[in-house]
TORKOL-4160 file (C-alpha; in steps of 0.2 Angstrom, whole numbers, padded with zeros to 4 digits, m for minus):
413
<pt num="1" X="0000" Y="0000" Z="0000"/>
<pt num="2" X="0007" Y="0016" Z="m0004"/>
<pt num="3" X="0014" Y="0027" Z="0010"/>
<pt num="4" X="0003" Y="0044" Z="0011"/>
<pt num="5" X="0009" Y="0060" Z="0011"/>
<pt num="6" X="0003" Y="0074" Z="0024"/>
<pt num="7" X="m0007" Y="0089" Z="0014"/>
<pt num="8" X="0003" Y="0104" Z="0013"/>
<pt num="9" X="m0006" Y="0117" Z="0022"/>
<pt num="10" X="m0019" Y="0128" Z="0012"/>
<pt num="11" X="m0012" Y="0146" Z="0010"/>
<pt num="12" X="m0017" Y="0161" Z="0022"/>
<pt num="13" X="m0034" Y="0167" Z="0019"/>
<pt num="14" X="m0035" Y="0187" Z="0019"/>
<pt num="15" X="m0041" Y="0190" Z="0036"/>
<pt num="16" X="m0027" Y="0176" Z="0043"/>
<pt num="17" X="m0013" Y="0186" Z="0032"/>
<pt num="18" X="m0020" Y="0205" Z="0041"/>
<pt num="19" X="m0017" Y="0197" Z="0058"/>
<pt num="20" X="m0001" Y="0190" Z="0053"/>
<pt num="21" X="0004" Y="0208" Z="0046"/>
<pt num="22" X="m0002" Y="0215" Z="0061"/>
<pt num="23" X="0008" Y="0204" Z="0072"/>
<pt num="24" X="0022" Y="0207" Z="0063"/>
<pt num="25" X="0020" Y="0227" Z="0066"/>
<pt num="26" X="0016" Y="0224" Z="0084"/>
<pt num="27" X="0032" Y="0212" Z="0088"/>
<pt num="28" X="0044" Y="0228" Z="0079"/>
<pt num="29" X="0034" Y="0242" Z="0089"/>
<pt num="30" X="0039" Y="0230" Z="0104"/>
<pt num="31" X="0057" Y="0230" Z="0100"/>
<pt num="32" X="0057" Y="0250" Z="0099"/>
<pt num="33" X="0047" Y="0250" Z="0115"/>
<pt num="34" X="0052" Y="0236" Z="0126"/>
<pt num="35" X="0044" Y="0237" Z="0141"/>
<pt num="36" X="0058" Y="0227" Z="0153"/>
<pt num="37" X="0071" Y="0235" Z="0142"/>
<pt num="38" X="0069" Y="0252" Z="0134"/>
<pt num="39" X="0059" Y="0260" Z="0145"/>
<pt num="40" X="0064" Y="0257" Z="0162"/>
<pt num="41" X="0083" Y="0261" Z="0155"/>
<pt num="42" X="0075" Y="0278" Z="0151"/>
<pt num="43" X="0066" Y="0279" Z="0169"/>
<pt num="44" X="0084" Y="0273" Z="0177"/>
<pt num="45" X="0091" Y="0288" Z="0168"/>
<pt num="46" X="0082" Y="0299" Z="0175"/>
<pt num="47" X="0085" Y="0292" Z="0193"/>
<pt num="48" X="0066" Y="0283" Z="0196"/>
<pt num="49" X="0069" Y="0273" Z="0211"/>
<pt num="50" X="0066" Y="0252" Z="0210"/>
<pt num="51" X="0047" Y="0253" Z="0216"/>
<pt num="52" X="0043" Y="0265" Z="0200"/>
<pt num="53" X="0054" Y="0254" Z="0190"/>
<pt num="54" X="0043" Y="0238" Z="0196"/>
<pt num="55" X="0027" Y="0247" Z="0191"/>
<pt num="56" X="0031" Y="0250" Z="0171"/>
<pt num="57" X="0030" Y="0233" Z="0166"/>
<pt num="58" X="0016" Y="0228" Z="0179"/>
<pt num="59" X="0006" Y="0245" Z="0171"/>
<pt num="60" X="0009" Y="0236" Z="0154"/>
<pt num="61" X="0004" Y="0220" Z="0158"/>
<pt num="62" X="m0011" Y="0222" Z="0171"/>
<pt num="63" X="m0016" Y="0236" Z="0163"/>
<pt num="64" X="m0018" Y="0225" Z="0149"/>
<pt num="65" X="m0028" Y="0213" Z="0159"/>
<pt num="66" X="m0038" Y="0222" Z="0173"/>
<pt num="67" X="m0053" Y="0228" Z="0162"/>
<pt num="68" X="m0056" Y="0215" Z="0152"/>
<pt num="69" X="m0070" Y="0209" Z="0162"/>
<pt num="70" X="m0080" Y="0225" Z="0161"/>
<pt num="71" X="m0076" Y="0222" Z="0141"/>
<pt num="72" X="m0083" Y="0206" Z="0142"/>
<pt num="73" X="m0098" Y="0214" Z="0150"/>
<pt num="74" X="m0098" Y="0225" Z="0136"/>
<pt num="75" X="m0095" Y="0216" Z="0120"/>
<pt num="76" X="m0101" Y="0200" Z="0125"/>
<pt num="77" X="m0120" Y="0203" Z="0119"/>
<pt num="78" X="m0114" Y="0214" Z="0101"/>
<pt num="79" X="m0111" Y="0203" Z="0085"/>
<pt num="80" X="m0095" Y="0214" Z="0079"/>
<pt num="81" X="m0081" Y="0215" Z="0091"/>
<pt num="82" X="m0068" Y="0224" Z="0078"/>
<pt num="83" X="m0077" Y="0243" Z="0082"/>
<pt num="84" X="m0072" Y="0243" Z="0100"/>
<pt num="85" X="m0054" Y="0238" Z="0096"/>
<pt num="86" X="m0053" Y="0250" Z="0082"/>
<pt num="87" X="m0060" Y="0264" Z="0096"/>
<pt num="88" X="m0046" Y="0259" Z="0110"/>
<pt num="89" X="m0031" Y="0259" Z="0095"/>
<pt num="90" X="m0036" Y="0276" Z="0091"/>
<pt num="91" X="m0032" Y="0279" Z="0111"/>
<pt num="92" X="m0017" Y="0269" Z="0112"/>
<pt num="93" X="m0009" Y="0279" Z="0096"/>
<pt num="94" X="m0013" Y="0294" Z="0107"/>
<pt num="95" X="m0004" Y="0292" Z="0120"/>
<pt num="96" X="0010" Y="0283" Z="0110"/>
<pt num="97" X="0014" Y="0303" Z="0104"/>
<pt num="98" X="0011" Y="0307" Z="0119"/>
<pt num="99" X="0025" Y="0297" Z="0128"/>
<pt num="100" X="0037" Y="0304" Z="0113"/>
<pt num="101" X="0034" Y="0322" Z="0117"/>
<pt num="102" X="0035" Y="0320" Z="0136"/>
<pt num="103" X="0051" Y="0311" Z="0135"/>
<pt num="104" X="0056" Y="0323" Z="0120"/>
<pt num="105" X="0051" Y="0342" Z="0130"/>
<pt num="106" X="0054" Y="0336" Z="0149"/>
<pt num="107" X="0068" Y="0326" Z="0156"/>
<pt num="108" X="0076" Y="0342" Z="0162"/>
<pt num="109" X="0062" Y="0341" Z="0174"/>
<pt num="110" X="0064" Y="0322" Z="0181"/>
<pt num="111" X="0048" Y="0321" Z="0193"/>
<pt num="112" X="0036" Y="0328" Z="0181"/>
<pt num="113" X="0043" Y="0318" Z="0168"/>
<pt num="114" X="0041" Y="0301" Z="0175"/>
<pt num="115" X="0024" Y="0306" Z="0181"/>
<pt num="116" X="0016" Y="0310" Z="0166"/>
<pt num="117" X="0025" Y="0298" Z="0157"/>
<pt num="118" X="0017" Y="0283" Z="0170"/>
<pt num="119" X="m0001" Y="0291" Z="0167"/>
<pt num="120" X="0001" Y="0287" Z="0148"/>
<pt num="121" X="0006" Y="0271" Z="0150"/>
<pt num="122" X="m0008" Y="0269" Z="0160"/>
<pt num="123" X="m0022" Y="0275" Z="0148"/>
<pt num="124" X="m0013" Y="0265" Z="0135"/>
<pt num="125" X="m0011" Y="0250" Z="0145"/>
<pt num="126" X="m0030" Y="0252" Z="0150"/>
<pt num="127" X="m0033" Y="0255" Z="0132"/>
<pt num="128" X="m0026" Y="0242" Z="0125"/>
<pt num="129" X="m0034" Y="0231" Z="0140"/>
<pt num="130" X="m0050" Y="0235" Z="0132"/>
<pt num="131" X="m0043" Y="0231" Z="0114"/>
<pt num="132" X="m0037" Y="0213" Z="0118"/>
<pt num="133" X="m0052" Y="0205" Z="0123"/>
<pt num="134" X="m0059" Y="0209" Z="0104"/>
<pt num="135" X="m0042" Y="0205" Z="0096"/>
<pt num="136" X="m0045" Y="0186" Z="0103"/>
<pt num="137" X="m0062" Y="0186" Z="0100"/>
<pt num="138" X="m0061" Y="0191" Z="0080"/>
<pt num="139" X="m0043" Y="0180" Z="0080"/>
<pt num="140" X="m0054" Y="0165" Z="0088"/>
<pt num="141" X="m0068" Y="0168" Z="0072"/>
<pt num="142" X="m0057" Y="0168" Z="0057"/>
<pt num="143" X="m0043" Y="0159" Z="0061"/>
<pt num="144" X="m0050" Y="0139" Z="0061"/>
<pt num="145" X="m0042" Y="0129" Z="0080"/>
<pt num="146" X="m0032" Y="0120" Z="0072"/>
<pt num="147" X="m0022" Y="0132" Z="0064"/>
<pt num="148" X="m0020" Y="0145" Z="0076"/>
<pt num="149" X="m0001" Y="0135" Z="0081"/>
<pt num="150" X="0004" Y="0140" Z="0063"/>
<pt num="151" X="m0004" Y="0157" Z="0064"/>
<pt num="152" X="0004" Y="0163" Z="0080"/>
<pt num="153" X="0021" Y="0156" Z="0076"/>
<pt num="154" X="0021" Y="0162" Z="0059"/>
<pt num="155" X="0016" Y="0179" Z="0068"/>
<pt num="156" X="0029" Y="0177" Z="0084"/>
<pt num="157" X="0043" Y="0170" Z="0068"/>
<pt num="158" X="0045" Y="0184" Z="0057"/>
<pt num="159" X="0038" Y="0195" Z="0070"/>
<pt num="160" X="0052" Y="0192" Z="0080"/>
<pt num="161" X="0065" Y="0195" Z="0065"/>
<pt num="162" X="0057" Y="0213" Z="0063"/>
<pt num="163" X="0058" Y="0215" Z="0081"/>
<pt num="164" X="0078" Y="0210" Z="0083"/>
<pt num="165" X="0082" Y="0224" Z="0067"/>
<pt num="166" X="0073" Y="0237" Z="0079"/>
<pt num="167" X="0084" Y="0232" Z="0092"/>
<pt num="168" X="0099" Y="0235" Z="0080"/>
<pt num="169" X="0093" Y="0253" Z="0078"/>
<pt num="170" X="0089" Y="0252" Z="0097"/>
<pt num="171" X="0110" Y="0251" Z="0101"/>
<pt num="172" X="0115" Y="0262" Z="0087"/>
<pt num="173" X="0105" Y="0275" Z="0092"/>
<pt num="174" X="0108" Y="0275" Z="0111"/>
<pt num="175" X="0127" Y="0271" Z="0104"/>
<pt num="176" X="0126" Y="0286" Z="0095"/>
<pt num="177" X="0129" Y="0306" Z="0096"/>
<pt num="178" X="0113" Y="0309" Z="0098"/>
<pt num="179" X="0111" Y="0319" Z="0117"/>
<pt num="180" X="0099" Y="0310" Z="0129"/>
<pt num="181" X="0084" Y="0313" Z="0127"/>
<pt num="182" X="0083" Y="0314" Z="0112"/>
<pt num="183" X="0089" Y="0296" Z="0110"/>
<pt num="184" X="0073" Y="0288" Z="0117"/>
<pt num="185" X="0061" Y="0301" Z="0111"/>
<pt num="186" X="0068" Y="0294" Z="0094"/>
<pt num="187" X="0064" Y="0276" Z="0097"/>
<pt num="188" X="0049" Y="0281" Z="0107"/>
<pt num="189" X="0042" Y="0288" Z="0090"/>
<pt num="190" X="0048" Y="0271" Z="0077"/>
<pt num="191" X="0039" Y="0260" Z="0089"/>
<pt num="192" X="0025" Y="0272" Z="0090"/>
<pt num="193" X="0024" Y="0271" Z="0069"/>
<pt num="194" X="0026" Y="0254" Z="0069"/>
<pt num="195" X="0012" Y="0251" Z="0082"/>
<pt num="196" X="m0002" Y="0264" Z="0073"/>
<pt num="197" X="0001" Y="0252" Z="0057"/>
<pt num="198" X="m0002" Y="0238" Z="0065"/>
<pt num="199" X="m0018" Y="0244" Z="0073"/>
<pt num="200" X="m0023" Y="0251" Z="0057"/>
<pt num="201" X="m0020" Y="0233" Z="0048"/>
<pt num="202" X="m0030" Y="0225" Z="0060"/>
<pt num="203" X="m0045" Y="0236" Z="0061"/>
<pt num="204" X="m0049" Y="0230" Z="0042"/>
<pt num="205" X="m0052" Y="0211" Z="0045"/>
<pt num="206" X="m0068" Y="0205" Z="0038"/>
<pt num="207" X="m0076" Y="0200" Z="0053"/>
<pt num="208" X="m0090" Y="0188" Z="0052"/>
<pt num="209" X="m0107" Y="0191" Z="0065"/>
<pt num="210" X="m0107" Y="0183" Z="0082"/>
<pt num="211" X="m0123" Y="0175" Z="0085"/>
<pt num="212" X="m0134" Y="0187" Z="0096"/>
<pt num="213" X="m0132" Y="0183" Z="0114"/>
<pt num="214" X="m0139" Y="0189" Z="0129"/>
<pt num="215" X="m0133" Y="0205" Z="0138"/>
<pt num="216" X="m0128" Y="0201" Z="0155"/>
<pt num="217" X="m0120" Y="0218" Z="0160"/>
<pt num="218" X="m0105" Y="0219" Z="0174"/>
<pt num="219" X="m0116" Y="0214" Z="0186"/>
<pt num="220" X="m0120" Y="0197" Z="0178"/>
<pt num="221" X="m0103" Y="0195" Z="0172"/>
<pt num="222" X="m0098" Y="0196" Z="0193"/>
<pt num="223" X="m0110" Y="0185" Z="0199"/>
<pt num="224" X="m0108" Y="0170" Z="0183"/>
<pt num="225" X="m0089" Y="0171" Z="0189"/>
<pt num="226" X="m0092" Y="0157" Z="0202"/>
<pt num="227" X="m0097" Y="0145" Z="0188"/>
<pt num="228" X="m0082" Y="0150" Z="0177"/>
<pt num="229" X="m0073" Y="0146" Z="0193"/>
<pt num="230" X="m0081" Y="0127" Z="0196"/>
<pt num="231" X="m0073" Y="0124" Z="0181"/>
<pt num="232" X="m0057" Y="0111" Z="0185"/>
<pt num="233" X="m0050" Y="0117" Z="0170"/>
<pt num="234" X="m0050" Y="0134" Z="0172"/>
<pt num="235" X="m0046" Y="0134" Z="0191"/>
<pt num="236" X="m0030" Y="0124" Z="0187"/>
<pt num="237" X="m0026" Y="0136" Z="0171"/>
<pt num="238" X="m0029" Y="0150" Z="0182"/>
<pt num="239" X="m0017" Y="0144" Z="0195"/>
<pt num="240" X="m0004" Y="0142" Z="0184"/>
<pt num="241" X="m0004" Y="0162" Z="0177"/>
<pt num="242" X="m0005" Y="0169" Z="0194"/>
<pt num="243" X="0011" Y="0160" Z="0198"/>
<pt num="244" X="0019" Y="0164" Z="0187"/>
<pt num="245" X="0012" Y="0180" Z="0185"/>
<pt num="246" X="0020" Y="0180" Z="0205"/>
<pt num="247" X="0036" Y="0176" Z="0197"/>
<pt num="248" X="0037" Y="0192" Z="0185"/>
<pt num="249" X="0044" Y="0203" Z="0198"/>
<pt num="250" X="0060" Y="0200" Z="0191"/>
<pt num="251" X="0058" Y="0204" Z="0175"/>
<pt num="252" X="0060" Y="0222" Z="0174"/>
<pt num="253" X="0076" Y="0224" Z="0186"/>
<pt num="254" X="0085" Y="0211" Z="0175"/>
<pt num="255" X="0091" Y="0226" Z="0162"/>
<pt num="256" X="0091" Y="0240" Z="0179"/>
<pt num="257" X="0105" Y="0225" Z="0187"/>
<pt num="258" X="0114" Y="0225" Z="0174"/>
<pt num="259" X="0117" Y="0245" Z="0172"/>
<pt num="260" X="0116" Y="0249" Z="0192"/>
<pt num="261" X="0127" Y="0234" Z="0198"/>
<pt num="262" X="0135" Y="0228" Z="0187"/>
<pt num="263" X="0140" Y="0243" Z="0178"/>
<pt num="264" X="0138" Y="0240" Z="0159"/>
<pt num="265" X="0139" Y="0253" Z="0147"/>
<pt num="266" X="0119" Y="0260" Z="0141"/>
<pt num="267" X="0122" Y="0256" Z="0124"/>
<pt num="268" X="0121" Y="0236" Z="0130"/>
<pt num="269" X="0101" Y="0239" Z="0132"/>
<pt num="270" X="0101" Y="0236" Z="0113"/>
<pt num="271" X="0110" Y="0222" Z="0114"/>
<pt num="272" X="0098" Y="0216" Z="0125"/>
<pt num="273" X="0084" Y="0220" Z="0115"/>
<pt num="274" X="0093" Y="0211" Z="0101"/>
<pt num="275" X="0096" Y="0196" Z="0113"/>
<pt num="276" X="0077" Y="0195" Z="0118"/>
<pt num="277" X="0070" Y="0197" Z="0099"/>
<pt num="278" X="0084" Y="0188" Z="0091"/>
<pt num="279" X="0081" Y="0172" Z="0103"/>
<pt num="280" X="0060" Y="0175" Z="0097"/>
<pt num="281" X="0061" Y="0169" Z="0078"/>
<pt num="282" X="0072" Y="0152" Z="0084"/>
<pt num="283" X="0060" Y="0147" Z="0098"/>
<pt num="284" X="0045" Y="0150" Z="0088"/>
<pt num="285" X="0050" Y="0137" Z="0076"/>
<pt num="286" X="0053" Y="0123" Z="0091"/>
<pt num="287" X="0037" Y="0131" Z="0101"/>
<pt num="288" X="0026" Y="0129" Z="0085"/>
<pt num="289" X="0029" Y="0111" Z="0083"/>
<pt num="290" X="0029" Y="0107" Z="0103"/>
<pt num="291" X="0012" Y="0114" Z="0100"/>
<pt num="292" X="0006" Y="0104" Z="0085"/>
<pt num="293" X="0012" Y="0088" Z="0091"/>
<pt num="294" X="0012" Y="0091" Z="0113"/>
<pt num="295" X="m0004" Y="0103" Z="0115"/>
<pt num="296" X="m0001" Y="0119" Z="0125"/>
<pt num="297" X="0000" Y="0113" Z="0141"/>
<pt num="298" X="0018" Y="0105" Z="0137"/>
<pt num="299" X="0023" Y="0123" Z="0129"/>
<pt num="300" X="0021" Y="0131" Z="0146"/>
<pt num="301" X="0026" Y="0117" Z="0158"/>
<pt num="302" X="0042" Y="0119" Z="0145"/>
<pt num="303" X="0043" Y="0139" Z="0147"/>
<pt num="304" X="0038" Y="0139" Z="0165"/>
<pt num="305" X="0058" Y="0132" Z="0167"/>
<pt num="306" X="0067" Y="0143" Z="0155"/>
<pt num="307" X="0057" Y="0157" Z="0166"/>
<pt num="308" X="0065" Y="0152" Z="0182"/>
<pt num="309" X="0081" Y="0149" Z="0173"/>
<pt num="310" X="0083" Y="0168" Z="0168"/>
<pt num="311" X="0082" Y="0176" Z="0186"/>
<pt num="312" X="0095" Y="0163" Z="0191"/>
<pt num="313" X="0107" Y="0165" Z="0177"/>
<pt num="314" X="0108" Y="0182" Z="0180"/>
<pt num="315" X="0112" Y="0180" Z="0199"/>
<pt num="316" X="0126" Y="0166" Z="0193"/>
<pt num="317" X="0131" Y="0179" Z="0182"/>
<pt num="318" X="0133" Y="0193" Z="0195"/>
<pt num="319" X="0141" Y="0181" Z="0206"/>
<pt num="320" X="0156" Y="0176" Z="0193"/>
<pt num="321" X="0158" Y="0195" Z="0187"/>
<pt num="322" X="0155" Y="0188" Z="0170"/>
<pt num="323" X="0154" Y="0203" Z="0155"/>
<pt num="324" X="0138" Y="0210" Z="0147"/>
<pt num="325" X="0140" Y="0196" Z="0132"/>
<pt num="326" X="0137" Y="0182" Z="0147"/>
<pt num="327" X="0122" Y="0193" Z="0155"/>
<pt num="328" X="0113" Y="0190" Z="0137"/>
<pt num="329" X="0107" Y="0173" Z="0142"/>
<pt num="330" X="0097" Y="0180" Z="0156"/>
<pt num="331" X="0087" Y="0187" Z="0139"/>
<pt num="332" X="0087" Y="0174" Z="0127"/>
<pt num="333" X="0078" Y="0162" Z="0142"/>
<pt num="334" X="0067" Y="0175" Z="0146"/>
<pt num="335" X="0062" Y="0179" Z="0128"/>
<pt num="336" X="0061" Y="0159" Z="0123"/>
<pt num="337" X="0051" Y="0159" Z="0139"/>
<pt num="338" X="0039" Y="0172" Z="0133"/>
<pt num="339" X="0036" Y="0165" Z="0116"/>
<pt num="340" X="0031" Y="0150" Z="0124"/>
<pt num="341" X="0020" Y="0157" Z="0134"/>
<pt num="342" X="0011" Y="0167" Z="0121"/>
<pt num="343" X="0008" Y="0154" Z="0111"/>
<pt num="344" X="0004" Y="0142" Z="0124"/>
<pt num="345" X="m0005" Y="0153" Z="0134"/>
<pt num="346" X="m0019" Y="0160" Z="0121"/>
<pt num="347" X="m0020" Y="0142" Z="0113"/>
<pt num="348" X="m0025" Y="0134" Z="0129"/>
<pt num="349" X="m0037" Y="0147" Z="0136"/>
<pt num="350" X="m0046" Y="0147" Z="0119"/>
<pt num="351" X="m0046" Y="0129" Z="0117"/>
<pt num="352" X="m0055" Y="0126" Z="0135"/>
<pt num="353" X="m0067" Y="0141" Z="0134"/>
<pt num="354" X="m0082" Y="0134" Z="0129"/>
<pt num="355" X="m0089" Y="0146" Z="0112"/>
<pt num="356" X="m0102" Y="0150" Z="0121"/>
<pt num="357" X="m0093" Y="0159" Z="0136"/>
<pt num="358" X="m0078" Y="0164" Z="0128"/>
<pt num="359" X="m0077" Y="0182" Z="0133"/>
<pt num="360" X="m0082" Y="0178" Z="0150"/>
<pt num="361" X="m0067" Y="0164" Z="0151"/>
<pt num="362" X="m0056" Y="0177" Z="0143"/>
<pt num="363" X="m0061" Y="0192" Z="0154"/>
<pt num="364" X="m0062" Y="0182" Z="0172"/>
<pt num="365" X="m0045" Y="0176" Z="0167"/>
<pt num="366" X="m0037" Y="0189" Z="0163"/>
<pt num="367" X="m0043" Y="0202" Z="0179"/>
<pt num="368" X="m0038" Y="0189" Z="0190"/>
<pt num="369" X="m0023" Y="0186" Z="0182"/>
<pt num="370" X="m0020" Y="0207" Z="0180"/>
<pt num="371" X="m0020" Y="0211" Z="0198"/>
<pt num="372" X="m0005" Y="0199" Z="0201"/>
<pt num="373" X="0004" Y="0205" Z="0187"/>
<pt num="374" X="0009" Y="0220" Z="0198"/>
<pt num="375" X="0020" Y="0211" Z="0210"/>
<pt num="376" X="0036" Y="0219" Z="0201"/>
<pt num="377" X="0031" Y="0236" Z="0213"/>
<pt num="378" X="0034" Y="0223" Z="0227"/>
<pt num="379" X="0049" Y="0215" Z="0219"/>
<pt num="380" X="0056" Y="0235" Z="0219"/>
<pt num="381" X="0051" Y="0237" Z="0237"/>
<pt num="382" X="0061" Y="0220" Z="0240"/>
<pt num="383" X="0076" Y="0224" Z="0229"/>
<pt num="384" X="0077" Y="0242" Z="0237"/>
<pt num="385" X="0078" Y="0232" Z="0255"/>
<pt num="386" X="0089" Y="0219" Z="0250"/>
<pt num="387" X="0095" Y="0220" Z="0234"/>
<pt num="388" X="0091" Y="0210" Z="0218"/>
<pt num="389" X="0095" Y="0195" Z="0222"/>
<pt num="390" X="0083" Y="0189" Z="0234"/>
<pt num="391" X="0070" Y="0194" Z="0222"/>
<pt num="392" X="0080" Y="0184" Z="0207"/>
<pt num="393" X="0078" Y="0168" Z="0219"/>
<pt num="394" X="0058" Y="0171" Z="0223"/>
<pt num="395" X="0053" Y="0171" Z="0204"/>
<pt num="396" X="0063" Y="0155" Z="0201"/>
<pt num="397" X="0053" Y="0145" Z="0217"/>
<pt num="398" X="0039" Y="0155" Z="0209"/>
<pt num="399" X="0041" Y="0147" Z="0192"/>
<pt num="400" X="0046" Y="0129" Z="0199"/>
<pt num="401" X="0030" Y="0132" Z="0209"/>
<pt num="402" X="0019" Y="0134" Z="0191"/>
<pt num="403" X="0030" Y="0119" Z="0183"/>
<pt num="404" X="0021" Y="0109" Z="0198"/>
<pt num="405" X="0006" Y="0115" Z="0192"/>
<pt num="406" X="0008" Y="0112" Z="0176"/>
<pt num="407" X="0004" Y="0095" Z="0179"/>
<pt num="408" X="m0015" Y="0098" Z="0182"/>
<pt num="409" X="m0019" Y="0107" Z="0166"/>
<pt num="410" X="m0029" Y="0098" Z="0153"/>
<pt num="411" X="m0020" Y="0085" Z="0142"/>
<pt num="412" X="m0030" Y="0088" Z="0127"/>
<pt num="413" X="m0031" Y="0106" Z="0125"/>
């Protein structure tokens, strides 16, 4: 009997190829913009202490989370989702400029700087919180389960190669003549570009009509939360993200570490940014196909130990008084890490959530998950206490912690 042949893969339709495009612009507005990297360089230059430093990262990513149960609320019940994110880009692009010209017209003024720059990180963090749930919801409509692995690693792949050219430019231009700050309002504004093309990519997606469903309001949303809850699936899921969302405190002193104690030169924050998107397009190829033949559940079991690797390589590193080209590995296992989970993550959460509860899995999740997400303001306290170290440990017992839990999640998802 003739051996058969696997079917190649049909091509991307054009609603698949926009989200793939837009992917590609989000990963390179990332790289200008790079939360653990980029930014919390520019606040340690203009002297922010480590509990302010803890709270940029935890703005971007529990801002991002926090509302999305009100969204769900909102956009549960109406059969286009594409409108409100089209509405919170427009904010986000906003307050992109605005960051630009505050880093741009204020440094000489340290304390106002900072604080204004904090409050529009946190309209776009809220923003853009209120712009994810509908980006999963229209992603979870035209782009078929079982080739979502294939989607988000083509996306994470190429958008990862984008994302390591802008952290070329990232060390030229700090490595440049160019006076501070002038040097970061640059970057600010390519990652502000390359973000508002991304948005505008995305907002013309075809979407296809949900089915009409009924409006349950905030207050519904609250009280059906226990039966989300009673859900095994979900609780075990959930465990996993708020350890290691725990374990996140970290993150953003990796790159302050490396220029307040062990004293590298700023132009390495590109090289780190290079480290973090150049390690991306690699692991995506091996994440991808964990995911088509494993499930997600092995992707973040596998992730949850590069995570707790990262924090203690870099003490390892401090300890040896190794050089900045050694400190890179803290990056590379944090960013394979991250691709990992944000293949893993989204796969698995969409694959339990049943159709008809989706944006109520999605948002429960994700403001439970949000509010833990600022433990770096803790870390900062910690670090500013004790120093980095003890902080470095706790995420890795933090991430052991969520490979344990691993072990609960659903097989088959």
């Amino acid at each position: 009997m003739p051996r058969m042949t696997p079917a190649p893969p049909r091509a991307w339709d054009r609603n698949e190829r926009l989200g793939i495009l837009n992917g590609w612009a989000v990963f390179t507005g990332d790289g200008f913009l790079n939360v653990s990297v980029v930014v919390v360089g520019f606040a340690a230059r203009l002297g922010a202490p480590n509990w302010v430093i803890g709270l940029l990262p935890a703005i971007a990513a529990g801002g991002w989370m926090l509302p999305q149960l009100l969204v769900a609320a909102r956009v549960r019940s109406l059969p286009f989702k594409l409108p409100v994110y089209r509405s919170a880009a427009l904010v986000r692009t906003a307050t992109y400029v605005a960051m630009v010209l505050i880093a741009a017209l204020l440094s000489h003024n340290p304390a106002l700087c900072l604080t204004l720059f904090v409050l529009a990180m946190m309209l776009n963090a809220l923003a853009s919180g209120v712009s994810g749930l509908p980006f999963l919801e229209v992603v979870s409509k035209t782009v078929p389960a079982e080739r979502r692995p294939r989607f988000f690693g083509t996306r994470n792949l190429y958008g990862g190669l984008l994302a390591f050219a802008a952290g070329l430019l990232v060390r030229w231009i700090l490595a440049s003549d160019l006076p501070f700050p002038l040097n970061y309002a640059l970057i600010f504004a390519l990652g502000t570009a390359a973000f508002t093309f991304g948005y505008w990519v995305f907002g013309r997606v075809k979407e296809p009509p949900d089915p009409p469903l009924l409006a349950l309001g905030l207050r519904g949303e609250l009280r059906a939360m226990p039966q989300t809850l009673r859900d095994p699936h979900f609780r075990a899921f959930l465990t996993v993200r708020l350890l290691l969302a725990g374990a996140s405190m970290s993150e953003p002193f990796f790159a302050v570490n490396a220029l307040r104690e062990l004293n590298y030169p700023a132009a390495t924050l590109g090289i780190f940014v290079m480290a973090l998107t150049g390690a991306a397009p690699l692991s995506n190829i091996v994440w991808q196909r964990v995911a088509e033949r494993k499930g997600s559940r092995r992707i973040i079991r596998y992730a949850s130990v590069c995570y707790g690797l990262a924090p203690l390589y870099a003490v390892l590193v401090g300890a040896l008084g190794l050089n900045a080209w050694a400190y890179l590995g803290v990056f590379v296992l944090s960013s394979v890490a991250t691709q990992g989970f944000n293949l893993g993550h989204t796969n698995h959460l969409l694959n339990i959530a049943p159709e008809h509860a989706r944006s109520r899995y999605i948002g429960t999740l994700n403001t439970l998950v949000g509010a833990a997400l600022f433990t770096p303001v803790l870390g900062g306290l910690l670090a500013d206490r004790v120093g980095y170290t003890p902080v470095f440990v706790l995420s890795g017992a933090l991430c052991a912690a969520a490979w344990w839990q691993c072990g609960k999640l659903r097989r088959d998802a």
